[in-house]
N, C-alpha and C positions, 0 to 999 in steps of 0.2 A: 684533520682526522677527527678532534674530537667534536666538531661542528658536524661533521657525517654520520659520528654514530648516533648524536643528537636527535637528527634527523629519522632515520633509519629506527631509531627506536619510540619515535615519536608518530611513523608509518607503523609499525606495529601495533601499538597500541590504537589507532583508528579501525585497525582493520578486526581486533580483537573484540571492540567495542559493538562492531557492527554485528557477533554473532552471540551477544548475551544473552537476547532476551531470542528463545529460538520456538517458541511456540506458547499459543494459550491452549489449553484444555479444560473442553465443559465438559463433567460427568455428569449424568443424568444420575443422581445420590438414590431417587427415593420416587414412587409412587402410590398415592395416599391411597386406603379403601374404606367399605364402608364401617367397615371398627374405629379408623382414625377419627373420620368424622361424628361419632358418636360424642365427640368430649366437647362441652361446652366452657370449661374453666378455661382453657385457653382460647377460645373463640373459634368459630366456624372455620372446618377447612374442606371445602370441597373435596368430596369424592373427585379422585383423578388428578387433582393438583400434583404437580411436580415438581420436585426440588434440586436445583442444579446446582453445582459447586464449580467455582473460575479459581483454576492456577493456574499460573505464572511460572513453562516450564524454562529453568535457568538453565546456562553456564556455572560448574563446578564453582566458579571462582564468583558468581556475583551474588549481589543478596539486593530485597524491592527494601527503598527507606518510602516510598510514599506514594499512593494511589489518588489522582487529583484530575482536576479541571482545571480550567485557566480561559484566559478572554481568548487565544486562537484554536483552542483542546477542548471543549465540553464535555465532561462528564455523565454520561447516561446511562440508564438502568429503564426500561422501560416493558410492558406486556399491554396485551391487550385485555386480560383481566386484572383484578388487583392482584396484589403481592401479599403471603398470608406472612400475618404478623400475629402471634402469643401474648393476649391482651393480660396476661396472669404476669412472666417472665420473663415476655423477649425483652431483647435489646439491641442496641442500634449496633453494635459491634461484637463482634464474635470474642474477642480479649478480654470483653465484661463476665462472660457468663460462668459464674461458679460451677465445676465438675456435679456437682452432688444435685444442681438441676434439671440436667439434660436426661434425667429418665423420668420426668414425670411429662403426665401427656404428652403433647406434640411440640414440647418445648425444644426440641431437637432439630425443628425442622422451622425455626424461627427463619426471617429474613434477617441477613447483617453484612455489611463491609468487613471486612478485618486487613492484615498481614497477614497472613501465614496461622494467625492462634484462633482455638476454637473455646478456650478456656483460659482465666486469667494465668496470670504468670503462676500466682503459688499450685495450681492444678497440672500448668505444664505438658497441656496438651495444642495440637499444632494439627492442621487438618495435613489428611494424605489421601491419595484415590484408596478405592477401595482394596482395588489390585495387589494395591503394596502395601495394605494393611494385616496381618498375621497375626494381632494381641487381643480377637476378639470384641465385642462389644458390652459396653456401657451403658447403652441406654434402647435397648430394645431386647427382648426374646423372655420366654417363660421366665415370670421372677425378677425381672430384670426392670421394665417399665410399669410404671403403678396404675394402667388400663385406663387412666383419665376418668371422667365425673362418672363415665356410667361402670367404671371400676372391671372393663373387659377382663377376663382371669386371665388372657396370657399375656393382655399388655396390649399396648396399640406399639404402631412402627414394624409390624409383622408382616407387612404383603409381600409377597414374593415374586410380585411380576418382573417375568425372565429380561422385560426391558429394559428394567434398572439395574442387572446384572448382579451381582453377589446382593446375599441380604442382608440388612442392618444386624439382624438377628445375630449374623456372623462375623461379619467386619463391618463396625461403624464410621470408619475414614476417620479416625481420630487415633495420634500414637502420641509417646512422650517428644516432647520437644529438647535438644540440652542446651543448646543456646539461645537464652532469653533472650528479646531483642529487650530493652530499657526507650522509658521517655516515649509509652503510648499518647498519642491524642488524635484529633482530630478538629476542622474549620470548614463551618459551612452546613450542617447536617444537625446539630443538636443547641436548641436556646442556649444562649450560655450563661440565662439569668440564672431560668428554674431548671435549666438541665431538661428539657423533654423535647420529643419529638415528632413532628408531625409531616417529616416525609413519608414515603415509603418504606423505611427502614423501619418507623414507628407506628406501635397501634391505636395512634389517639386517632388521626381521620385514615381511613381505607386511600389507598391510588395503586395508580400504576404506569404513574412517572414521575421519574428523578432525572431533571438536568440543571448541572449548575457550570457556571463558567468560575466559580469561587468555592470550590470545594474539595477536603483532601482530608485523608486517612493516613498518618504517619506513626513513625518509630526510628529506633535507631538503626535500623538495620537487620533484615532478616534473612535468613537461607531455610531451603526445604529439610524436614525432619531424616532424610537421606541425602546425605550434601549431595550426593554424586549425581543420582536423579536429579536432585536439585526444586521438586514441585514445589511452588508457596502459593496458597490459597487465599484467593482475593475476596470472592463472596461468595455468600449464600443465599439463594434464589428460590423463593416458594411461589407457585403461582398455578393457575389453571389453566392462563393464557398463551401465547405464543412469544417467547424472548427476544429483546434485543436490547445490544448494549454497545455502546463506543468506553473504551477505557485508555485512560491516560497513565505509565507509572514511571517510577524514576527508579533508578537501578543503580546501586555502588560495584564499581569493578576492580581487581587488581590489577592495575600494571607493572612495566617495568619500569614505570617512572614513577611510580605511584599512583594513589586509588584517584579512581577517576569517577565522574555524576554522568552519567549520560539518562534523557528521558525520549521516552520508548514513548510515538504518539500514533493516535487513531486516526488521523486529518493528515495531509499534507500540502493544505491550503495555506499555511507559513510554517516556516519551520527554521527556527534559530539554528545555530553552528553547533550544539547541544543535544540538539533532536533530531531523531530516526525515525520516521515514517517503519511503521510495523503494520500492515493490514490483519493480522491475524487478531490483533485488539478490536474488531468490529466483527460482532456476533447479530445475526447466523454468517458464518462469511461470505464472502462477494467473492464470486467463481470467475473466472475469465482467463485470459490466455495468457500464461505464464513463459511462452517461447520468445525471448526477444527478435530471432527470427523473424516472425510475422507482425504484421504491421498493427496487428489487433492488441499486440504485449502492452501489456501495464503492470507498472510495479505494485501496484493500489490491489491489487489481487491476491486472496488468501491464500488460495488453490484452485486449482487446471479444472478446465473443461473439455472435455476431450474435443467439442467439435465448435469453439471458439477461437480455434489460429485457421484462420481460411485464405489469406491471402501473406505468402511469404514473401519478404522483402527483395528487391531488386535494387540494387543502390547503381544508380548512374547519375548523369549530366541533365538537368531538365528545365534548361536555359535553351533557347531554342535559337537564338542566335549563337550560342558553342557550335563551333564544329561537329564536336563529337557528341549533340544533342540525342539523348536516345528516350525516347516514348514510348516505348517497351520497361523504362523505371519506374520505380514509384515513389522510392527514395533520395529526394537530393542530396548530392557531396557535390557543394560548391567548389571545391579542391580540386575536384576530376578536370572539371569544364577546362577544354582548351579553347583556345580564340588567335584568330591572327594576329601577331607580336606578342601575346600574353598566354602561354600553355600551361603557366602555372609549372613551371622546370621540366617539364614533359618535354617529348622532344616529338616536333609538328609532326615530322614525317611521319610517324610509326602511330600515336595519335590518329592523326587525322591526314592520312597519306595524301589525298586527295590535293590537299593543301600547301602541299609543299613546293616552299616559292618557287626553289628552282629548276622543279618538274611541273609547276602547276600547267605552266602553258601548252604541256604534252599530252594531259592525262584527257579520258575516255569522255569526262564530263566538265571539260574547260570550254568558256565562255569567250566570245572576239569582241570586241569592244574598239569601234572608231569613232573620230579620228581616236586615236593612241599614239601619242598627247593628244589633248584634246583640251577645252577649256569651259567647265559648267556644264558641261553638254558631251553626252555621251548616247552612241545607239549600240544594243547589245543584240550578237545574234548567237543562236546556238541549236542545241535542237528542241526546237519551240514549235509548238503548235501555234497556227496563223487564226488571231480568233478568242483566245485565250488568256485565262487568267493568271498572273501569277504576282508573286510577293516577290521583292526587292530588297537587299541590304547591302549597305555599305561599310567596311570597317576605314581606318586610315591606317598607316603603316605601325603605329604601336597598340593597334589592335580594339579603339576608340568605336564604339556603334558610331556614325553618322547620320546613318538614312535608314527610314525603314518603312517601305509604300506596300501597302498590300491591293490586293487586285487591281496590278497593272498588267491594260490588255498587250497583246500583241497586234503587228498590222498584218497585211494579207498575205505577206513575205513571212511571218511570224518574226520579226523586231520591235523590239523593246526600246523604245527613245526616252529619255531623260533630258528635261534641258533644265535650267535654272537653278543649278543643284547650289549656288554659291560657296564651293570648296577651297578653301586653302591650296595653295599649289603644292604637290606630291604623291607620294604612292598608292593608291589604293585596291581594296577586293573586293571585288563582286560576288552574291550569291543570288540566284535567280531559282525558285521552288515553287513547285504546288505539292499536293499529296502526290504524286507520280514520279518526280524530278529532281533532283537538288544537281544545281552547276555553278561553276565558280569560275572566275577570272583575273586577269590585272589590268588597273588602268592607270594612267597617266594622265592627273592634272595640272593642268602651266600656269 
């Protein structure tokens, strides 16, 4: 008993694991105009660029420790234009930036990795969508942002384009966090002589891609600044170009047997006893047909298309020496296929009635085969076209393929001769087909 519950509760926790990580969401944060781009202290940021934010929406119960790459997971962050970066203040990580900077110019709207924080721990702030933002903004609206070099009066971060949905002005996606995680860093992303950076994330050279097989963003453990919603923000994404990203991340859960690692990956090109294949970590995501139904399902699919299941599954026998071969499947179940002596516990008759031993010799499309006994040499007649082609097989009595002739003719009488077969003396079955036909018989070799 207590080896079952063992079990049983060790089935649980798999099956728990597998609905942690239950969606990524890109918000569209921000779209730049041309006040923003007036400000030189922070460096150039095109008119129209757009600022995305990636979280990480959780299970109640789990929190991300780390955002990484790895030799079978690459990590990438990529656009087709550069990624803007705040040559004044940015920084490679959202957990760097002190509160008291994010209203001056476009400091707000930096590129960075993070966990879940948009501000270091003593600021205490944790990104959230806008939506479920309600305490107001920080760092944009009259008064509020310091208008950048050319000193705009009401501040830059003020567009209101209806695409980016709520405005900074009102909700900055920034709320208190109450559970610091502890033990920020990160590998892979910033020198670790002089500390600087010249990815993407950083503004010493411009790009607009990050791929690393050796790179990661950690802590000790984070959950969304509303456990229940549960959202934790991964990065911040500035650019003018078009996005795409594979992300890898590792997620702590509770069980009933205790907290468990599981890592949530973009690839399913390997995948250890640890990792879950998640499609929804490859942005923009990959559509296709989510109905296992249809034969076009894949699990590597983020979300449906509506007119990508076009051919639904038919699962039969597509062994063609089976009895019960059917060509009208598309899916094989080697299980199904019955065969003479070997039905797979099926039972022939009902199967493949045709075949059954001790009616075969009666039914509508049985085959005469003499002599019967006979020895090597067999002629079959049946109702055969005189003239014609057909294919030949033979089983033995435990259901063994033997023989397998394809276009053999018939003579002018329409029979089928065989001779030289060299068989083992005993029971065998004949099936005699073209596209028009299938006939079956017994023979007897001495």
């Amino acid at each position: 008993m207590r080896k079952f519950l063992l079990l049983l509760l060790s089935l649980m926790a798999i099956n728990q694991a597998n609905a942690q990580l239950e969606n990524i969401v890109v918000e569209l944060y921000y779209i730049s105009d041309a006040n923003d781009a007036t400000d030189t202290l922070g460096g150039g940021l095109p008119i129209g660029s757009k600022t995305y934010r990636v979280y990480a929406d959780l299970a109640p119960n789990a929190k991300i420790k780390r955002l990484y790459g790895d030799a079978n997971h690459p990590l990438i962050v990529r656009s087709t234009e550069n990624f803007f970066n705040n040559k004044i203040d940015g920084k490679s990580f959202g957990y760097e930036f002190p509160k008291s900077r994010l209203d001056e110019n476009t400091v707000a709207l930096d590129t960075w990795l993070t966990i879940g924080q948009t501000t270091t721990n003593s600021s205490r702030q944790a990104g959230v969508l806008k939506v479920n933002d309600s305490d107001g903004s920080f760092i944009a609206g009259i008064g509020v942002n310091d208008g950048g070099s050319a000193e705009i009066a009401d501040g830059l971060l003020n567009n209101n384009d209806p695409l980016a949905g709520i405005p900074l002005s009102t909700s900055d996606g920034n709320d208190t966090l109450d559970n610091l995680p502890t033990a920020s860093g990160s590998i892979g992303i910033v020198n670790i002589i002089d500390e600087s950076d010249s990815t993407i994330f950083g503004s010493i050279i411009p790009g607009n891609n990050f791929e690393s097989r050796n790179a990661s963003v950690f802590n000790s453990g984070t959950k969304g600044v509303d456990t229940t919603l549960n959202h934790v923000l991964l990065a911040q994404l500035t650019t003018l170009g078009e996005l795409y990203f594979e992300l890898n991340i590792e997620v702590e859960i509770e069980t009933p047997i205790g907290n468990q690692i599981i890592k949530y990956v973009a690839r399913d090109s390997v995948l250890a006893a640890d990792e879950l294949l998640n499609p929804a970590l490859v942005y923009p995501p990959q559509c296709g047909c989510q109905d296992p139904d249809y034969l076009e399902f894949s699990p590597t699919y983020a979300c449906g298309s509506p007119d990508s299941c076009q051919t639904l599954i038919v699962f039969g026998c597509l062994d063609p020496i089976a009895c019960n071969y059917d060509p009208s499947a598309n899916f094989n179940i080697i299980d199904l296929c019955c065969y003479i002596g070997d039905c797979n516990d099926f039972d022939i008759s009902v199967v493949c009635p045709e075949l059954s031993i001790n009616d075969l010799d009666n039914t509508k499309n049985a085959i005469q085969s003499f002599p019967n006994p006979g020895k090597n040499s067999v002629s079959i007649t049946g109702n055969f076209t005189p003239f014609s082609l057909y294919n030949v097989s033979i089983w033995n009595s435990v259901g063994a393929n033997v023989l397998n002739q394809s276009n053999v003719s018939t003579s002018a009488g329409g029979t089928i001769l065989l001779n030289n077969l060299n068989l083992e003396p005993g029971i065998y079955f004949i099936s005699v087909e073209n596209n028009k036909l299938r006939q079956f018989g017994k023979w007897v070799n001495q």
